[in-house]
C-alpha positions in Angstrom: 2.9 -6.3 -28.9 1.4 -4.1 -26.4 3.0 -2.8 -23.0 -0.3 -4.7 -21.3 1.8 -7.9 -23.5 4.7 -7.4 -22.6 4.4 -6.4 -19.1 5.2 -3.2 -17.5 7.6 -4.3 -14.9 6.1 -2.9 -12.0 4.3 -4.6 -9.7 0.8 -5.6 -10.1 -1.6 -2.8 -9.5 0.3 -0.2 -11.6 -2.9 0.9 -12.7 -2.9 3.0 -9.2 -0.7 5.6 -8.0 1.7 4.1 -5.5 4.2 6.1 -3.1 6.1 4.1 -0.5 9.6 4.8 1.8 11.6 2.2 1.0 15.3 1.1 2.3 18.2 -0.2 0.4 20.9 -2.3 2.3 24.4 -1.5 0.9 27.6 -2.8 2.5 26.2 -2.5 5.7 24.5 0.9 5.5 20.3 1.6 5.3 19.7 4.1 2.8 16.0 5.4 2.5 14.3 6.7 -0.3 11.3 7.7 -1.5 9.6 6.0 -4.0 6.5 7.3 -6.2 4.9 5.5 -9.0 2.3 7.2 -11.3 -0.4 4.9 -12.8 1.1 3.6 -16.2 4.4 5.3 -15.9 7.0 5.0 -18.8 10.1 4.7 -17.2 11.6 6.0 -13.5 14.1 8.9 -13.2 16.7 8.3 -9.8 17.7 10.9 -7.5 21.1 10.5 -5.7 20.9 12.7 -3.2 24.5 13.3 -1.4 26.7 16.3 0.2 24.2 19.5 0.8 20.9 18.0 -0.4 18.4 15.2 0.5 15.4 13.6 -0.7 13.2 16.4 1.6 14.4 19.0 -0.2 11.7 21.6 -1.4 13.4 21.9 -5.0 14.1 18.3 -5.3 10.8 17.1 -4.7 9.4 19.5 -6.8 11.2 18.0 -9.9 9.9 14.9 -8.8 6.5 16.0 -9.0 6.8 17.6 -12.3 8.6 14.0 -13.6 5.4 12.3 -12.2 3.1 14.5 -13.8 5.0 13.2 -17.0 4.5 9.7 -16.8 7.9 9.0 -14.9 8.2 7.0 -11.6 10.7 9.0 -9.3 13.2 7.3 -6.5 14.6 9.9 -4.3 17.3 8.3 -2.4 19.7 9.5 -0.2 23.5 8.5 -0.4 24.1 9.5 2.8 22.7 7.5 6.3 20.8 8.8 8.6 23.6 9.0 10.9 25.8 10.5 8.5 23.5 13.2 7.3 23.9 15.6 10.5 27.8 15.6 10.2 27.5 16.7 6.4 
């Protein structure tokens, strides 16, 4: 069975490069991420970003991008909310 058989679990048009901000809900809470999808990618690597670093970060998104250029989809999410992140 191929992966085109079985499916790759990502949305359609995984043939294409996607990159999106997305927000998860979680006991009351928005948390926003950043979410990049190579074309074809083999699996994703998460980022839980908490105390001291975020998604934005320089060195963070540069592992990322490294990742990507591997085949992996990347999320970088951040644990903490926006309203949270200036009092850390």
């Amino acid at each position: 069975m191929t992966d085109q058989d079985r499916g790759s679990g990502f949305p359609s048009g995984a043939d294409q490069e996607q990159e999106r901000e997305i927000t998860i809900q979680a006991d009351g809470a928005e948390l926003k991420g950043d979410l990049h999808i190579p074309s074809h990618p083999e699996g994703v690597v998460l980022f839980a970003h908490g105390s001291g670093s975020s998604r934005r970060s320089p060195r963070n998104r540069f592992v990322a991008d490294e990742l990507r250029q591997g085949g992996m989809a990347t999320l970088l999410l951040d644990l903490l909310t926006e309203e949270e992140e200036p009092l850390d």
